[in-house]
N, C-alpha and C positions, 0 to 999 in steps of 0.2 A: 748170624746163627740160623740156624735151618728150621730149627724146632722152635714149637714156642713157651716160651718160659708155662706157662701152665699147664703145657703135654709133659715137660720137664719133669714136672713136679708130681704129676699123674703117676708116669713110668718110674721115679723113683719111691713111691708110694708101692706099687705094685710088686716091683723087685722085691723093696723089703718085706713083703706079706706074702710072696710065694717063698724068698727063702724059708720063713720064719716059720710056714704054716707046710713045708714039707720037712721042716725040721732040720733045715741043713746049718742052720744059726739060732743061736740063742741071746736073746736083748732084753736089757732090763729096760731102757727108753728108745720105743720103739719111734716116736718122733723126733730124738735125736738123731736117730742112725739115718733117720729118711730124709733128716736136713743133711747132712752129710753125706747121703748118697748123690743128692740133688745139688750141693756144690758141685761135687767132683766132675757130676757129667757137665753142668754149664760149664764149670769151665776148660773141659776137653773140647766140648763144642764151640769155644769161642777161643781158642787158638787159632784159628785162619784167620777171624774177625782181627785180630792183634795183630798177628802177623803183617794184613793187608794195608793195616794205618799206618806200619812202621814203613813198608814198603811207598807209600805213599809218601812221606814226611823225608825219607833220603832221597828219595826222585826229585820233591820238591828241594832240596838242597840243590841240588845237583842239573835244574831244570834251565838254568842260562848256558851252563856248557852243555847241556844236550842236544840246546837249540841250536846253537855255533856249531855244533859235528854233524848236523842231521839227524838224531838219530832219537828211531822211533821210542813214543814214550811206550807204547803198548807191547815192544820187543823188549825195550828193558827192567819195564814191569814185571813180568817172566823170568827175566832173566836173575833181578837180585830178588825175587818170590824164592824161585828153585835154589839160588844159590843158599839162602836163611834159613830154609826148610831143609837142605842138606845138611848145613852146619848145625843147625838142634835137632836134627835127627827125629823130625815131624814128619809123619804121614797127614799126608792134604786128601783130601775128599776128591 
């Protein structure tokens, strides 16, 4: 994750007090809304993070026949990254 969980927590604090305080929403628990605003970005933001271990864990599956073909770990990194992030339809940073 790029950010750190207590800038996280900062900017979803903040969202909810500008929208709140130009009137564009209305809350009855306003520290509700700011945990739930502060879930949803962590974990947007920690979609690559997931992504990368998963990407990590099939390679290592798959790391005796890679050895036997040659073939590079750091090309194929890349390759089933792009190909997982094509199929769930993720935007990568």
């Amino acid at each position: 994750m790029l950010l750190a969980r207590d800038f996280v927590a900062y900017m979803s604090r903040e969202i909810v007090r500008r929208l709140v305080s130009e009137q564009m929403i209305e809350v009855s628990n306003t520290e509700a809304l700011v945990e739930k605003v502060r879930q949803a970005m962590i974990e947007e933001l920690t979609v690559e993070d997931r992504l990368n271990e998963e990407v990590r864990k099939i390679l290592d599956q798959w790391s005796e026949e890679m050895r036997r073909q040659g073939v590079s770990y750091q090309e194929m990194y890349r390759k089933v990254k792009g190909q997982l992030a094509r199929e769930r339809k993720l935007i990568l940073r």
